[in-house]
C-alpha positions as CSV (number, residue, x, y, z in Angstrom):
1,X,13.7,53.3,18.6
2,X,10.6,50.9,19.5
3,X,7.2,51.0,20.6
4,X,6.3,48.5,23.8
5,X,3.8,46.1,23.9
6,X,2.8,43.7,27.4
7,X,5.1,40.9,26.3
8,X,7.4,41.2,22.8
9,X,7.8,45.5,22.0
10,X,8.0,46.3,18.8
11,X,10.7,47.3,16.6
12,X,11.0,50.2,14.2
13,X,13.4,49.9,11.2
14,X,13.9,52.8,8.1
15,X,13.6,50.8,5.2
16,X,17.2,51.0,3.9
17,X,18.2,49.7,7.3
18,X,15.8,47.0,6.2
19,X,17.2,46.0,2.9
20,X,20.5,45.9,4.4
21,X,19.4,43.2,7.0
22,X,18.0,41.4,4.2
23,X,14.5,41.4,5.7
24,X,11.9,39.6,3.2
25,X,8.2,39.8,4.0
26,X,5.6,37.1,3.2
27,X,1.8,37.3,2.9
28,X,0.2,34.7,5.2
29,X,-2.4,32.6,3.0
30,X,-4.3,29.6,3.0
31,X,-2.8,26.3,0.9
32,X,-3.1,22.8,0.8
33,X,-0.3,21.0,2.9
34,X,0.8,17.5,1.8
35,X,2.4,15.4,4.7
36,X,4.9,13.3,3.4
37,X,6.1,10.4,5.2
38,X,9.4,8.2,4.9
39,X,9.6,4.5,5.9
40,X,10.9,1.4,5.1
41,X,8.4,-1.5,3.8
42,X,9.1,-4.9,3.1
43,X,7.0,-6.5,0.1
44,X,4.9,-9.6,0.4
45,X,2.8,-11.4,-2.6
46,X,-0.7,-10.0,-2.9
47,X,-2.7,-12.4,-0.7
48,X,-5.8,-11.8,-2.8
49,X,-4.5,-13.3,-5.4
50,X,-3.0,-16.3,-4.0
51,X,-5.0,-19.5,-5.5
52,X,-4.9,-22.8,-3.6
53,X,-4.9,-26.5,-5.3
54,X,-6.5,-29.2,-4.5
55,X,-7.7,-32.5,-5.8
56,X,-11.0,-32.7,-6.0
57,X,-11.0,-36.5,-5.0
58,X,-8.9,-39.4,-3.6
59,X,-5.9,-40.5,-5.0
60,X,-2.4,-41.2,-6.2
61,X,0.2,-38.5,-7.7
62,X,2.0,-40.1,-10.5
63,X,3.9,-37.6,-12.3
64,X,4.5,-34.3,-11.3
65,X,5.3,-32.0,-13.6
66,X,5.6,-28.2,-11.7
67,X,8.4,-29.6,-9.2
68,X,9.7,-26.8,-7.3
69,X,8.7,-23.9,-5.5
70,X,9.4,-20.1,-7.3
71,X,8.8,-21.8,-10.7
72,X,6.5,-19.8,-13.1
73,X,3.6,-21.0,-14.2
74,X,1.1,-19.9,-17.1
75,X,-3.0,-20.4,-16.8
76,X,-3.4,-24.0,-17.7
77,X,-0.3,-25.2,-17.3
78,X,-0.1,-29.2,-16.5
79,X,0.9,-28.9,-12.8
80,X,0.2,-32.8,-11.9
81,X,-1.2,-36.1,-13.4
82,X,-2.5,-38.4,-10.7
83,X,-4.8,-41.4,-10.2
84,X,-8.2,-41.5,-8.6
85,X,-10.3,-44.2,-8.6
86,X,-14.0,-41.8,-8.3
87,X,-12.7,-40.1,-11.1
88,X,-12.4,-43.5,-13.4
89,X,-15.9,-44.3,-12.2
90,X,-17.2,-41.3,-13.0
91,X,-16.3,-41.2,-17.0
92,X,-17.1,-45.2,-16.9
93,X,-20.8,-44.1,-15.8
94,X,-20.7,-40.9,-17.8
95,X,-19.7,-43.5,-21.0
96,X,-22.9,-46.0,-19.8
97,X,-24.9,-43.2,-19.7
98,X,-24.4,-41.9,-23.1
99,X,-25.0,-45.3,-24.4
100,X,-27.9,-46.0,-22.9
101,X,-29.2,-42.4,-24.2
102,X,-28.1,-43.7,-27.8
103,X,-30.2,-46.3,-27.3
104,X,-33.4,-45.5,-25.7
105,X,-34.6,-41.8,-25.9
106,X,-36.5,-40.4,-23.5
107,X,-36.7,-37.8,-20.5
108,X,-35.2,-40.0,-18.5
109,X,-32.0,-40.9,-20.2
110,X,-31.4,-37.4,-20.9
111,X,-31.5,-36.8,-17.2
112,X,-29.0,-39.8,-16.1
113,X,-26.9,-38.6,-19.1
114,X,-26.7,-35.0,-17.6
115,X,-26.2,-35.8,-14.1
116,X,-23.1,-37.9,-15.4
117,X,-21.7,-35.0,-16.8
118,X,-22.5,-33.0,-14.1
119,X,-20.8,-35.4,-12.1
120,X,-17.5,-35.4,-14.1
121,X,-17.6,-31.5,-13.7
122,X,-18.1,-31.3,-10.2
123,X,-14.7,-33.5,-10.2
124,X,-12.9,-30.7,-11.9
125,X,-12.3,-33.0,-15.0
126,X,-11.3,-30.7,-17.6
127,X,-13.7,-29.9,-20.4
128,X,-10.9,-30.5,-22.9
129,X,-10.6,-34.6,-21.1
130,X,-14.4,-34.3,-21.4
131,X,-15.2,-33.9,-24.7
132,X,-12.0,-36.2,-25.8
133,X,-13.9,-39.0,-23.7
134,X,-16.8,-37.4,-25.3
135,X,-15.5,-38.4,-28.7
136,X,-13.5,-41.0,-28.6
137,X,-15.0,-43.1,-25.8
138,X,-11.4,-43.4,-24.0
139,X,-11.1,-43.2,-20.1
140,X,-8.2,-41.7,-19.0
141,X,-7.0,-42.7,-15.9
142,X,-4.1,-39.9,-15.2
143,X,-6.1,-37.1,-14.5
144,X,-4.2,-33.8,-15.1
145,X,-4.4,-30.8,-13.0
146,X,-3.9,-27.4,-14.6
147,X,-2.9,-24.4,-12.6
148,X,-5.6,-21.8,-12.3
149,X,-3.8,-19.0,-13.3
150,X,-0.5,-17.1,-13.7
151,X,1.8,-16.7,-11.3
152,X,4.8,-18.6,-9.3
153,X,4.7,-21.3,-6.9
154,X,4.9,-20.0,-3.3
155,X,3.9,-23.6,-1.4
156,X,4.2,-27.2,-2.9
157,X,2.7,-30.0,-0.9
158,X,3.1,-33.2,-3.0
159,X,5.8,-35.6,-4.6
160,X,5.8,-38.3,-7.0
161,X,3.7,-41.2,-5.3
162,X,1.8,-39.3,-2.8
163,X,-1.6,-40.0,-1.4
164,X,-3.8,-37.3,-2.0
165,X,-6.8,-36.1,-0.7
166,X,-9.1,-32.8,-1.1
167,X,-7.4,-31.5,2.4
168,X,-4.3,-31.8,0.7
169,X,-2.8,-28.3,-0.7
170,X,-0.9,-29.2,-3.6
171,X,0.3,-25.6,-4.8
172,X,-0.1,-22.8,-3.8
173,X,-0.2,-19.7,-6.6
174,X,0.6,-16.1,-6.6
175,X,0.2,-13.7,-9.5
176,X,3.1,-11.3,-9.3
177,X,1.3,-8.7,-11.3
178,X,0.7,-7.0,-8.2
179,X,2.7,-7.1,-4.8
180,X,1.8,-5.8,-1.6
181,X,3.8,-3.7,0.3
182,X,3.7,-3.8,4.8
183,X,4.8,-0.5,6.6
184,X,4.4,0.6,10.0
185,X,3.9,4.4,11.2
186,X,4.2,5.7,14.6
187,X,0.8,6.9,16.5
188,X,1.2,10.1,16.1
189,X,1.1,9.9,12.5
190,X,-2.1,8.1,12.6
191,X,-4.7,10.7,11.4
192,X,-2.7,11.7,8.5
193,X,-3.5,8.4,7.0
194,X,-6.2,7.2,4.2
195,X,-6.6,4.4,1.9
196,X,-6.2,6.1,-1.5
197,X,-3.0,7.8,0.0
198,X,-0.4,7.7,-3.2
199,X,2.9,6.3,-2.0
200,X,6.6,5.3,-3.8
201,X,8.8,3.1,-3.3
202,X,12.4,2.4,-4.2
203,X,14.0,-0.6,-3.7
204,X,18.3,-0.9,-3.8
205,X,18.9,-3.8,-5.6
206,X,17.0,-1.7,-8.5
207,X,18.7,1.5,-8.8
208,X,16.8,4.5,-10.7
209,X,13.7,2.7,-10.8
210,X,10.3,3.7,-8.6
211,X,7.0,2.0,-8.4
212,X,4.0,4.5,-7.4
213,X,0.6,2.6,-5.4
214,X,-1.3,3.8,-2.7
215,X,-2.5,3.0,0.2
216,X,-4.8,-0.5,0.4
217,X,-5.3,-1.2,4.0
218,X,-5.5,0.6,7.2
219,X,-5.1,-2.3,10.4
220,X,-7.6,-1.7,13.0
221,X,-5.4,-2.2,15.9
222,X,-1.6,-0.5,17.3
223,X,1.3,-3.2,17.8
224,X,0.9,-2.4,21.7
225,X,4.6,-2.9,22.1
226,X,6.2,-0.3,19.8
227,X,2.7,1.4,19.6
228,X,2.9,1.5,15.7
229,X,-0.1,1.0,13.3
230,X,0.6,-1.3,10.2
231,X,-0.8,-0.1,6.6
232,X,-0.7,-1.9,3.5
233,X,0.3,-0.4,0.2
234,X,-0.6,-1.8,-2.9
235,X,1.5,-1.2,-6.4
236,X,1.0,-3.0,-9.9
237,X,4.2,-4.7,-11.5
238,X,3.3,-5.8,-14.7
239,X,7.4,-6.3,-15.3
240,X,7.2,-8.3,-11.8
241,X,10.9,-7.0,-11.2
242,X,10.1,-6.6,-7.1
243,X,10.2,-10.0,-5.4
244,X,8.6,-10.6,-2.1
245,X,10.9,-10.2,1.5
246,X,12.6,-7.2,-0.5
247,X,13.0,-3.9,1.6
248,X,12.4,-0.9,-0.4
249,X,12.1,3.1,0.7
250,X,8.8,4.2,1.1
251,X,7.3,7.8,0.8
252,X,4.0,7.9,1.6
253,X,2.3,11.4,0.7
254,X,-1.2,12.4,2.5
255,X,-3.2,15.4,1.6
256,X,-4.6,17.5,4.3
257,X,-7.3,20.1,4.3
258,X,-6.6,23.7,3.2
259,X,-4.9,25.3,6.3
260,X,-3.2,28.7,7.3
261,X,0.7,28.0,6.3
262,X,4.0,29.5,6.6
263,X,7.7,29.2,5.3
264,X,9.6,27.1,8.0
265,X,12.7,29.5,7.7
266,X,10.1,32.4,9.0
267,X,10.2,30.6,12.4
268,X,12.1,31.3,15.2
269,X,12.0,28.5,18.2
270,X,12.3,29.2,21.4
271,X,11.3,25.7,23.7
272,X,7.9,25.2,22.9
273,X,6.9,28.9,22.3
274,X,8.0,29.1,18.7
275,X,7.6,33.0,17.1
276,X,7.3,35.0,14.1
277,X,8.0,38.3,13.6
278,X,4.7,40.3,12.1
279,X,4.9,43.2,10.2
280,X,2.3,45.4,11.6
281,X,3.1,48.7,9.3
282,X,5.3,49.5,6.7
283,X,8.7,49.8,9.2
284,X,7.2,48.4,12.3
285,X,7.8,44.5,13.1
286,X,6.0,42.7,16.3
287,X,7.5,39.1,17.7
288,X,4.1,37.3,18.0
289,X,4.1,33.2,19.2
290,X,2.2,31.1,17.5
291,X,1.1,27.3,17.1
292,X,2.2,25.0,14.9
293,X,1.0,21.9,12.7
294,X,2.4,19.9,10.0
295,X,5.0,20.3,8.2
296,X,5.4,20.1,4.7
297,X,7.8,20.7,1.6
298,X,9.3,23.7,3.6
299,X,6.3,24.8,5.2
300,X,4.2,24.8,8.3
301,X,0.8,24.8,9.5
302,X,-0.2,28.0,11.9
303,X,-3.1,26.8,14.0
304,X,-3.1,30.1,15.8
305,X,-1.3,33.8,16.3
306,X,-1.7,34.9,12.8
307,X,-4.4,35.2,9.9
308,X,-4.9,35.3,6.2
309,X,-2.9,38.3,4.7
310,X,-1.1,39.3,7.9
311,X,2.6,40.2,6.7
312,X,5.8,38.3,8.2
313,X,9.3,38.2,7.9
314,X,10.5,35.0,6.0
315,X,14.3,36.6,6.3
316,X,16.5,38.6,8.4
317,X,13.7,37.9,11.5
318,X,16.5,36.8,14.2
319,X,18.1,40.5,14.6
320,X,14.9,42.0,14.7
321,X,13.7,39.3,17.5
322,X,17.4,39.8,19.1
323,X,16.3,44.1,19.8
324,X,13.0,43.3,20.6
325,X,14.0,40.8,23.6
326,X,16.7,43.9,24.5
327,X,13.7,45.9,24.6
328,X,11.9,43.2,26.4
329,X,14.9,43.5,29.3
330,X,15.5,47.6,29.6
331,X,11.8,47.7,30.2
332,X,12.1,45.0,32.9
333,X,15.1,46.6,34.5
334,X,13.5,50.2,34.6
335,X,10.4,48.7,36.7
């Protein structure tokens, strides 16, 4: 027999009646949900470490030594020698300089003697080039260019021969150390998103293997045609196994605050009126609706219809909700 209530009556059930449904209970508490979400990313070099070369003055490539584009290079590598005519000036005056300080001390040949070398600096000469001219008085007329750090060769702008000038990019230079990775979430997802997030990736050419980051960058603005928002994740990969215009798997895990939560198997869906059936004593159970948040790992967010330590039934809930919609209908028919 049941008890009525204004919309969902009640039902009564004996307790061995109970264990033979199979009718678990679960306390309602608060926890922390973690929304998880699953994309696909496609990774690009780290623009922050991308390093641009140029010549610091006119002239002439006459051997180049890095040739292609993907090839590694190490921090102070010989990418280029080339000719430039300021640059010969500038140890010929640096030379004339030092002589004349030989010669005649004074405040004033110290000074012409430092600009010079300040002038051969500002060039990008290398020190190493400088103190050789420093010691052995020879100009060098192929100046080398070393790269300025590790990484591969993502642009090449010159040849053998070339004419260069500072608005030429010779190389470009990415350290692989680090990758980024692009994703795109849909709108709704949008405020379950912060930089810090932790993500994982996967990619399939590596099998078994998974990189953990997080997330780097937020974009300020929605793609307005498929009304996505772009984030950027960051991961280190000091083995530099992931190569840039790879897809990989992403899961993107996001912490929200400590909320009222349920186990998704306690609910029972009916359009957009989902239920749960509430224990209210020891053999009584009461269909109550309820809203719903997140979900996550197996369980959902109750923004309303039930509280801390109410009891619910987690199994066997459908046969109970089944009587109390019969209920629901005798009552109707007997009005």
């Amino acid at each position: 027999c049941g008890q009525q209530d204004d919309e969902f009556p009640a039902v009564t059930v004996n307790a061995t009646t109970a264990q033979n449904m199979g009718i678990r209970i679960h306390k309602v508490a608060r926890s922390t949900l973690d929304q998880t979400i699953h994309t696909i990313g496609r990774i690009q070099y780290n623009e922050d470490t991308l390093q641009h070369v140029h010549p610091r003055a006119n002239g002439w490539v006459e051997k180049v030594r890095v040739k292609a584009e993907g090839d590694h290079v190490k921090q102070g590598q010989i990418l280029l020698e080339y000719y430039a005519p300021d640059m010969v000036a500038a140890q010929q005056d640096y030379l004339l300089s030092k002589k004349s300080s030989d010669r005649y001390s004074g405040a004033g040949s110290a000074t012409l003697l430092s600009s010079a070398k300040q002038r051969l600096a500002l060039l990008d000469i290398p020190s190493w080039v400088i103190e050789k001219l420093d010691s052995s008085g020879e100009i060098r007329n192929r100046m080398p260019v070393a790269s300025p750090q590790k990484g591969v060769i993502t642009a090449m702008g010159i040849r053998d021969g070339m004419y260069v000038t500072p608005a030429t990019e010779m190389y470009s230079i990415a350290d692989l150390s680090t990758v980024w990775v692009l994703v795109d979430i849909f709108e709704h997802q949008m405020s379950w998103i912060n930089t810090g997030n932790k993500a994982v990736i996967t990619v399939e050419g590596l099998p078994g293997e998974r990189w953990e980051g997080m997330v780097d960058y937020i974009y300020p603005e929605l793609d307005k045609t498929t009304r996505t928002l772009r984030i950027r994740l960051k991961f280190d990969t000091p083995e530099q196994k992931l190569k840039p215009n790879m897809f990989s798997r992403v899961t993107v895990t996001t912490q929200n605050k400590e909320t009222l939560s349920v186990p998704a198997e306690a609910i029972i869906y009916y359009a957009n009126k989902p239920r749960i059936i509430k224990r209210t004593n020891e053999n009584t159970f009461q269909p109550v609706e309820v809203s719903l948040g997140i979900r996550s790992d197996g369980n959902v967010e109750v923004l309303k219809g039930l509280a801390v330590g109410d009891e619910i039934v987690a199994s066997g809930q459908f046969m109970l909700d089944s009587e109390s919609n019969l209920q629901a209908s005798f009552r109707r028919l007997s009005e």
